[in-house]
PATILO-659710 format. One line per field, with one value per residue: residue in one letter; residue number from 1; y, z, x of N, C-alpha, C, O, CB in turn. Coordinates in steps of 0.001 Angstrom, whole numbers, plus 524288, in hexadecimal, padded with zeros to 5 digits. Each point is the difference from the previous one (the first is absolute). Glycine has a CB too. Layout:
residues N
r = [A_...]
k = [NUM_...]
n_yy = [Y_...]
n_zz = [Z_...]
n_xx = [X_...]
ca_yy = [Y_...]
ca_zz = [Z_...]
ca_xx = [X_...]
c_yy = [Y_...]
c_zz = [Z_...]
c_xx = [X_...]
o_yy = [Y_...]
o_zz = [Z_...]
o_xx = [X_...]
cb_yy = [Y_...]
cb_zz = [Z_...]
cb_xx = [X_...]
end
This chain:
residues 103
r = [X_X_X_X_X_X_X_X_X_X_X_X_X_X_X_X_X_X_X_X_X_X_X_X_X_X_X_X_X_X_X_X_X_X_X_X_X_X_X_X_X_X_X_X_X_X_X_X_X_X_X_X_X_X_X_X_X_X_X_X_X_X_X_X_X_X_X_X_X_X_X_X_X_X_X_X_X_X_X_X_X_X_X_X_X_X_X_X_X_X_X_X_X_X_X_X_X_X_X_X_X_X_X]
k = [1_2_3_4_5_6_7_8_9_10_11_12_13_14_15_16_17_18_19_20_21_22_23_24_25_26_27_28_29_30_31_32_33_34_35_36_37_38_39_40_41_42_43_44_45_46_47_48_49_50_51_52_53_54_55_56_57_58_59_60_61_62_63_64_65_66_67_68_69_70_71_72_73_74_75_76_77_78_79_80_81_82_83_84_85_86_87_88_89_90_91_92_93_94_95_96_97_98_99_100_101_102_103]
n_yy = [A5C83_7FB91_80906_7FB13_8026A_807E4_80639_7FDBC_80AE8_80A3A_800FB_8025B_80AA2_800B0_7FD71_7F4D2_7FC4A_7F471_7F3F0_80DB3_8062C_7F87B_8016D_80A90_80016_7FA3B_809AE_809D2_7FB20_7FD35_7F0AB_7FE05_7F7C8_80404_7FF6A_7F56D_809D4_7F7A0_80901_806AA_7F642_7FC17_80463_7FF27_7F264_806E9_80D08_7FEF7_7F7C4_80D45_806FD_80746_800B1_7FFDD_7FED7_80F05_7F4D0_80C63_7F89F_8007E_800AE_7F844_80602_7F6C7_80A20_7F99A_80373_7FB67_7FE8D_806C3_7FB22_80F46_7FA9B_803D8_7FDC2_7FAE0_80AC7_7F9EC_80894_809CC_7F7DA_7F816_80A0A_80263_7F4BF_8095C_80C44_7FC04_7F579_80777_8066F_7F4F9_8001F_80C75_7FD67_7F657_80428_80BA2_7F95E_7FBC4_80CD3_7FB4F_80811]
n_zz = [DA394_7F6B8_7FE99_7FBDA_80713_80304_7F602_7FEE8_80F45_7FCBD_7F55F_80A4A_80750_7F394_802AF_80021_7F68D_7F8EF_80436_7FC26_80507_80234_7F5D7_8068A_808B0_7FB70_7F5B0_80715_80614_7F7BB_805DE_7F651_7F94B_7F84D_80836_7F45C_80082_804EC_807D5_7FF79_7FFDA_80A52_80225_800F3_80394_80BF5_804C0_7FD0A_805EE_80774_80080_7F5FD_7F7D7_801C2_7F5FB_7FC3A_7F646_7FAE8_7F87A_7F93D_7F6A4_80446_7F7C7_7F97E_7FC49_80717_80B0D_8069C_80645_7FF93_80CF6_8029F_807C8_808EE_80523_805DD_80633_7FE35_7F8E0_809FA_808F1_7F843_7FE21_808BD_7FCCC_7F8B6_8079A_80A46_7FE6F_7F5D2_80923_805B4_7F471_7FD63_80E46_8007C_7F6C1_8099C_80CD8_7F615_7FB84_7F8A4_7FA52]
n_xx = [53218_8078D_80684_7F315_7F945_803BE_7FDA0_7F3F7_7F9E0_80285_7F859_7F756_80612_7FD90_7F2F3_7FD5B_80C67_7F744_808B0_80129_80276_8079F_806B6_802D0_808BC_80542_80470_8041D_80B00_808A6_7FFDD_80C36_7F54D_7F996_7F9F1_801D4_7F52B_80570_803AE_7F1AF_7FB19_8056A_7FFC1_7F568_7FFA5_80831_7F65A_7F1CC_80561_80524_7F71F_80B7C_7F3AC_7F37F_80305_7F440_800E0_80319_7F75B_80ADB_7FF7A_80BA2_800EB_7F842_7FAA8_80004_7FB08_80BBF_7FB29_80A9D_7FD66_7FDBC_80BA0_7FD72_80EAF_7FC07_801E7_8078F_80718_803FE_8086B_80575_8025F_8048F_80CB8_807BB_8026B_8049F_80774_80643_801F6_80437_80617_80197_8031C_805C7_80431_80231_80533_80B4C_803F6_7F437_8033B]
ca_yy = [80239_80134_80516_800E4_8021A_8042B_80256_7FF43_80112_80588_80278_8001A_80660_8024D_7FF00_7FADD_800DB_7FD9B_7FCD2_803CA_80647_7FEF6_7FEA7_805DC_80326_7FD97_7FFF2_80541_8016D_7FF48_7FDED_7FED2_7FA84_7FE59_7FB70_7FF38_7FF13_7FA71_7FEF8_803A0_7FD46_7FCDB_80413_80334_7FB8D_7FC9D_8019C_7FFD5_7FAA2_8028C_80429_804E0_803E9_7FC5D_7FE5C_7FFB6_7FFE8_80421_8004B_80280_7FCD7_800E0_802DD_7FC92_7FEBD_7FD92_80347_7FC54_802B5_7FF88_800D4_8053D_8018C_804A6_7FFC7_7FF7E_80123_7FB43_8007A_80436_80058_7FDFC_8040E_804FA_7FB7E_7FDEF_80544_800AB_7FD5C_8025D_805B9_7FD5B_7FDE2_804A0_8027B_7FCE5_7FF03_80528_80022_7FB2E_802D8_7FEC8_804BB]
ca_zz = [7FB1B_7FCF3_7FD7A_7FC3C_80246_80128_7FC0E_7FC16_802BA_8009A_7F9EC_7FF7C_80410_7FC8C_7FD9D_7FEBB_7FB1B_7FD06_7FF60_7FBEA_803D8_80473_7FBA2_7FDD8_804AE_80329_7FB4C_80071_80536_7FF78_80627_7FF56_7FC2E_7FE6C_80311_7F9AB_801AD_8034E_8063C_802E2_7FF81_805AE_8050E_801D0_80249_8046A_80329_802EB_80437_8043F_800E4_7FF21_7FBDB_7FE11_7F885_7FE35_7FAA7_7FBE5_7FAE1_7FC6B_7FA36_7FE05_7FCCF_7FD28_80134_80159_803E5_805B9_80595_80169_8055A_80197_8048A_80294_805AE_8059E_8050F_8029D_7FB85_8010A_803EB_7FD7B_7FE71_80557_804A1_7FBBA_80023_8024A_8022A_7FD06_80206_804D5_7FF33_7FDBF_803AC_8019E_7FBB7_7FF35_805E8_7FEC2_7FC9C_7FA4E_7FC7D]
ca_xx = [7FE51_803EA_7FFF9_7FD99_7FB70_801C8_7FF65_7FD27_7FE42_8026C_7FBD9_7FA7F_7FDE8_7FF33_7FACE_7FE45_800C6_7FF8F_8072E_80005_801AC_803CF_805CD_7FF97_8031D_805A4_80302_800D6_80540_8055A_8007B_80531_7FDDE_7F957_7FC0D_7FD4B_7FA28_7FDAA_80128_7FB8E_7FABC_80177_7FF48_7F9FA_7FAE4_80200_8001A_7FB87_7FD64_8008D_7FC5C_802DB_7FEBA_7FAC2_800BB_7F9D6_80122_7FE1A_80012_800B5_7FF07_806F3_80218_7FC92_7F9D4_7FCAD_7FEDC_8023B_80099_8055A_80052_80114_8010E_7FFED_801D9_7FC80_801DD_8036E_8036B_8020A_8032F_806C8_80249_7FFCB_802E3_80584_8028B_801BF_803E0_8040D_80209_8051F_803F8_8043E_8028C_804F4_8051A_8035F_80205_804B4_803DE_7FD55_7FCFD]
c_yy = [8011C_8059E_7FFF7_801A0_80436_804D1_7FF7F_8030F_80559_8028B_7FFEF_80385_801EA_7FFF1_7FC1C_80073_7F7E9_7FCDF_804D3_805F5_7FEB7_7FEEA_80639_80316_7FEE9_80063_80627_8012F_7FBBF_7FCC4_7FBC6_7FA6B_80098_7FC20_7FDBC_8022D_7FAD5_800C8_804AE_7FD35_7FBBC_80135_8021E_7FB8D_7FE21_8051C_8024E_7FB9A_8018B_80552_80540_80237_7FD2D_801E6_800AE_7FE9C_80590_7FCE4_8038A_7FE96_80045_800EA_7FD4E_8029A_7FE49_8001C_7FAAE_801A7_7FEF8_8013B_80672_7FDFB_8029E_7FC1B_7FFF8_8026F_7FDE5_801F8_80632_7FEBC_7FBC7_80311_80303_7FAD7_80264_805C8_801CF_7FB5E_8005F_804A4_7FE8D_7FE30_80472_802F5_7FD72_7FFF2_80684_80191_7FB57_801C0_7FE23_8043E_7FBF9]
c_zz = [7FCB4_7FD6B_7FB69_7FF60_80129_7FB83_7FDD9_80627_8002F_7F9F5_800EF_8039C_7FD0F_7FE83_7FD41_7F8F9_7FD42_800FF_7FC0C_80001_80302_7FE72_7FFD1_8055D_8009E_7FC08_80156_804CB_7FEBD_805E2_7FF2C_7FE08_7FE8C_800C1_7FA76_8013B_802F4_80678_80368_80027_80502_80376_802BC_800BB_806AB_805D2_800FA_8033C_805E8_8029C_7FF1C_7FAB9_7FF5B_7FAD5_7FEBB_7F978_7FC28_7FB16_7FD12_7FB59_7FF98_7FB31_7FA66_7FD22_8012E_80510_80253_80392_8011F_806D8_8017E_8059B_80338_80476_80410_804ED_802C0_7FD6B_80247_80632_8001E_7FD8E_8035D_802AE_7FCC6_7FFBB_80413_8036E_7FBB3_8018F_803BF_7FF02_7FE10_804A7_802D3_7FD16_800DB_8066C_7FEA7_7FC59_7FB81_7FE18_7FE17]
c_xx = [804D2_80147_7FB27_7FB43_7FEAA_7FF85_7FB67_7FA48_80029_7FEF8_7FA16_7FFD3_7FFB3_7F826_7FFA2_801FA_7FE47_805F2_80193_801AF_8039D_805A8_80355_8047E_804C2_805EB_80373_80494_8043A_80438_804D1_7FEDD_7FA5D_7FDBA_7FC25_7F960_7FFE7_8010E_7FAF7_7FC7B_80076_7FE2F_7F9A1_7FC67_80220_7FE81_7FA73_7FFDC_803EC_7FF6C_80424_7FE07_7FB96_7FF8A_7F7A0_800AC_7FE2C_7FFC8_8029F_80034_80511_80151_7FF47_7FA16_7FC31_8000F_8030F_7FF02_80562_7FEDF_803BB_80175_7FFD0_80521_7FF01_803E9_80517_805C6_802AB_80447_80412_80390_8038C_80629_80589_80251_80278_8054F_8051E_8029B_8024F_8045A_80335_802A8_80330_804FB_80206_802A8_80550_802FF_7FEFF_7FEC7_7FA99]
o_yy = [80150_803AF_8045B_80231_8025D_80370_8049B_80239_80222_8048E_8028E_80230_80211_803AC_7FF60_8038E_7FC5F_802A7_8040E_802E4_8022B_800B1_80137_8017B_8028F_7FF34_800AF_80446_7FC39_801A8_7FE0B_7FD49_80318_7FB66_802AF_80245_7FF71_7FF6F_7FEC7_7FE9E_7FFAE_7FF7E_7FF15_800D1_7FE09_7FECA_802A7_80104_7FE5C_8029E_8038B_803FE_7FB65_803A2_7FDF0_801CD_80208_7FCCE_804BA_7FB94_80436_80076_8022C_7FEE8_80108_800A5_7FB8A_80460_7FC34_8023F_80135_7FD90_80434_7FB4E_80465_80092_8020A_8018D_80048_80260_7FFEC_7FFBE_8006D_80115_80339_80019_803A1_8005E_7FF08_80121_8027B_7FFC0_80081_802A8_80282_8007C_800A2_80341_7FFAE_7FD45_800D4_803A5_801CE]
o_zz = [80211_80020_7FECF_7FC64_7FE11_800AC_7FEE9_7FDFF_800EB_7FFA4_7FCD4_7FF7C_8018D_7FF15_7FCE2_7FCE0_802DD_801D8_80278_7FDC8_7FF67_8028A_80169_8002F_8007D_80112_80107_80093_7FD40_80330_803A0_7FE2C_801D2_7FF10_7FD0F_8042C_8049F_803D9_80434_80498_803D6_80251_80431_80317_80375_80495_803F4_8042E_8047C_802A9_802DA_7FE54_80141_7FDF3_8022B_7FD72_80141_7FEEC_800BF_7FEC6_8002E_7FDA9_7FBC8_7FBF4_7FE66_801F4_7FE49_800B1_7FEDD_80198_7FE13_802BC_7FDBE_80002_801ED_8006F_80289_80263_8007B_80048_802CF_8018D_7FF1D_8011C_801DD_7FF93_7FF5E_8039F_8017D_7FE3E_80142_80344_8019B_7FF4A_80270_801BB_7FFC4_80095_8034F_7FECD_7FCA7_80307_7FD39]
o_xx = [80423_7FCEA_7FE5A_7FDB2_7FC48_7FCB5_7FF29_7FC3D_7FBCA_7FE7F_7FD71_7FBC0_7FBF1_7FD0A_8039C_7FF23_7FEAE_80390_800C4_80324_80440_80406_8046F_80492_8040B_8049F_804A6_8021F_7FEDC_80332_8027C_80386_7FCCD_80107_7FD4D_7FF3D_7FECA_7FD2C_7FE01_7FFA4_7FD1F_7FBD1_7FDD3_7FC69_7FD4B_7FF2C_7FF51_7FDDB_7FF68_80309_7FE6E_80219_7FF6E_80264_7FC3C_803A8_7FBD4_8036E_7FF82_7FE90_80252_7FBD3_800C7_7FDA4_7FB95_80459_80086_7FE21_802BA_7FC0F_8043D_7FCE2_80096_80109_80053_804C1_8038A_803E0_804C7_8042B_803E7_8048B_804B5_8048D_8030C_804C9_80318_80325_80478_80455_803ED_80386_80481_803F1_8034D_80476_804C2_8037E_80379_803C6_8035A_7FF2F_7FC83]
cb_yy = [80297_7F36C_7FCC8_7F960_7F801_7F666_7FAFF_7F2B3_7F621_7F895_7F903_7F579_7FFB4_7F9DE_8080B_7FB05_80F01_80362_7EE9E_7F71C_8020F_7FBC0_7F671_7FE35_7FDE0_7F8B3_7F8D3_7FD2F_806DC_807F3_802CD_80901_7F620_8085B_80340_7F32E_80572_7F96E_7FEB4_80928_80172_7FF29_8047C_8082C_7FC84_7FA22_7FD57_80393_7F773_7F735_7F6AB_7F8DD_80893_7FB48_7F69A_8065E_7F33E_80B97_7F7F6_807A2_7FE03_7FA09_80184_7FA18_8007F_7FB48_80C58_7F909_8028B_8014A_7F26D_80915_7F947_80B51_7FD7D_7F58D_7FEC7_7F527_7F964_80330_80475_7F940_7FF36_804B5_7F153_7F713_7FE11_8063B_7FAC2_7FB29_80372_7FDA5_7F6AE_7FF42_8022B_7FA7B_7F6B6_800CE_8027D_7FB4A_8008E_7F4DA_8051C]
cb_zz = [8021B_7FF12_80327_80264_803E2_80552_80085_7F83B_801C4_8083E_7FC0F_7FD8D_8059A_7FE8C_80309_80BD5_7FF4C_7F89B_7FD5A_800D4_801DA_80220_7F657_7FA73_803F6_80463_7F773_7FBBB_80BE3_7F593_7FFF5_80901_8030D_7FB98_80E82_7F7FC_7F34A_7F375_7FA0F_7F90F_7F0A3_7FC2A_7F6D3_7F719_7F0BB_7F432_7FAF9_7F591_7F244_7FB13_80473_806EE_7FA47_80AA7_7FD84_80A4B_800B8_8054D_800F0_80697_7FAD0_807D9_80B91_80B35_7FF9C_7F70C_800F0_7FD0D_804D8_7F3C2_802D1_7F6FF_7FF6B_7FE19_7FB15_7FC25_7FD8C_7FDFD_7F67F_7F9D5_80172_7FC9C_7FBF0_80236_800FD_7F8F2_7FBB1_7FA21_80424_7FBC6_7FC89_800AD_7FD47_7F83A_7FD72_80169_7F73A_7F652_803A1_802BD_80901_7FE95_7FE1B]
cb_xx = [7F3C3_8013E_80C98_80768_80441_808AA_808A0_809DA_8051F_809AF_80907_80111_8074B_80F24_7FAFC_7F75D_80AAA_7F4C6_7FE8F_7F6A5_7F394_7F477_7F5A2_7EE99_7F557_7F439_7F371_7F3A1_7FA92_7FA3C_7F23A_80162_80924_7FFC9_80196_80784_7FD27_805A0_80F49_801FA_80189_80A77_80B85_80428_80053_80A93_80A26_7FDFB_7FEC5_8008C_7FA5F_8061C_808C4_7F7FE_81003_7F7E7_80323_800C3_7F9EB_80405_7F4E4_80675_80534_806F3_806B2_7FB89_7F5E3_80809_7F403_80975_7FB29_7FC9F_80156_7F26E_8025E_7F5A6_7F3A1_7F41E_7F4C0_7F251_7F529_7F7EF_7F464_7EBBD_7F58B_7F702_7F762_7F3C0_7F447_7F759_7F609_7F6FD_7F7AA_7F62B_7F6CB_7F552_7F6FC_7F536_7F16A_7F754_8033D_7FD3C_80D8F]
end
């Protein structure tokens, strides 16, 4: 799994959001680049077919005024214990690099 995933996975424990929303979050921290929408939208079709998030459509009216469907995300079980996996194998590497005198 990628960081982009990873990240865009770890905004939705928060709660099922909208690409848009998910833009939003990911905007709001400070991770040192930007995940465009397209690359999220990707991402989130790639990581339902791999059962880590499920997607329901909502109606809305965009800013047009004309009604859509946009796809709502949530975080699955699965999605949640990749999260839990990658957190902890990042916590194996920050503890080696700093056992090797890395900061």
């Amino acid at each position: 799994m990628g960081m982009n995933e990873v990240l865009i996975l770890a905004s939705l424990v928060v709660g099922e959001a909208t690409v848009a929303e998910t833009s939003e979050r990911l905007e709001s921290h400070d991770f040192g680049r930007r995940v465009d929408d397209g690359s999220i939208y990707v991402a989130l079709q790639r990581m339902a077919q791999r059962g880590y998030v499920r997607m329901r459509k909502k109606r809305i009216v965009s800013a047009d005024g004309r009604p859509r469907n946009v796809g709502v995300y949530r975080i699955s079980n699965a999605g949640r214990d990749a999260v839990q996996q990658f957190t902890r194998e990042a916590g194996a590497v920050r503890r080696l690099r700093a056992a090797e005198g890395h900061a």
